[in-house]
C-alpha positions, 0 to 999 in steps of 0.5 A, spaced: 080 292 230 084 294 236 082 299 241 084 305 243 088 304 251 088 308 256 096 311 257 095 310 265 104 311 265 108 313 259 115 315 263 123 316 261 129 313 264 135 311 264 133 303 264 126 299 264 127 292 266 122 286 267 124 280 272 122 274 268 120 270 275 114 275 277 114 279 270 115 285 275 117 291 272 122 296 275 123 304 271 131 306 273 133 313 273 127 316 272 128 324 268 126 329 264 132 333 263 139 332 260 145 336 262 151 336 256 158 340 256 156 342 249 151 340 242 150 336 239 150 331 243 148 323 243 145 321 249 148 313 250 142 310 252 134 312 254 128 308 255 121 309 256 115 305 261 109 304 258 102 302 262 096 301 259 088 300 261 083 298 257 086 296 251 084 290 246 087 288 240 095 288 236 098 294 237 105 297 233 108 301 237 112 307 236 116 312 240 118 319 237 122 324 239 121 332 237 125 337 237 121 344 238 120 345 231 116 338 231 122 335 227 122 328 227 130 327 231 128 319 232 124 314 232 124 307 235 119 303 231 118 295 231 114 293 238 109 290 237 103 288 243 097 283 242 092 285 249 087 280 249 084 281 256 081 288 256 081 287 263 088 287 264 093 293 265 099 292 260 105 295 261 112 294 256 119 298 256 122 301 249 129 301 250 133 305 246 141 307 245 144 312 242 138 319 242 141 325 238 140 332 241 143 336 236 142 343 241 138 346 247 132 345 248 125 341 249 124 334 246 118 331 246 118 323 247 110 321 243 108 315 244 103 312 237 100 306 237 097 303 230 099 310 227 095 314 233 098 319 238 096 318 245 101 321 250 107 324 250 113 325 255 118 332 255 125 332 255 129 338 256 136 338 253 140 343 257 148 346 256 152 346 262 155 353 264 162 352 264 166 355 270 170 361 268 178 360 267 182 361 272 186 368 272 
């Protein structure tokens, strides 16, 4: 039976990259707010930074994204992890493409491990204020 880990970091950004050399992760373009001229919107591309302590076992990871009604938008499913050194911390990316925002407003990114929820990152969604005509 897997242990339930310590989410030390559970972050959005553009990209998460490992170097396969040093197995260093990098986390580009970290944010918390999307800007769009108009909704819906599908945002191209989202990534999330995942470190972990004190975790132990097989874990299937999956990521959420609520809306403010706590309606399911998306879901990236089919990470899985084995940690068989509780001593280490883990770390992992869950890259995705193509997030619908259908309006304005909070998202909530959940990260489940095995089913449980641990930890959540908000998104907000914000139309952009367009510029008055020109008379």
């Amino acid at each position: 039976m897997a242990l339930t880990p310590l989410v030390k970091s559970f972050i959005i950004a553009d990209a998460v990259i490992q170097d396969r050399l040093t197995n260093k992760w990098s986390v580009v373009g970290i944010f918390n707010r999307v800007m769009a001229p108009q909704f819906p919107v599908v945002h191209p591309t989202v990534a999330m930074y995942v470190k972990l302590a004190d975790a132990g076992g097989k874990y299937d990871v999956c990521v959420e994204v609520r809306d403010a009604t706590d309606r399911v938008v998306a879901s990236f499913k089919g990470i899985q992890l084995e940690v068989r050194d509780r001593t280490q911390e883990v770390e992992f990316g869950v890259p995705t493409h193509m997030l619908p925002l259908e309006k304005p407003g909070k998202y909530q990114f959940q990260l489940h491990l095995n089913g449980e929820f641990l930890a959540s990152a908000t998104l907000e969604a914000v139309l952009m204020e367009r510029p008055p005509a020109p008379a």
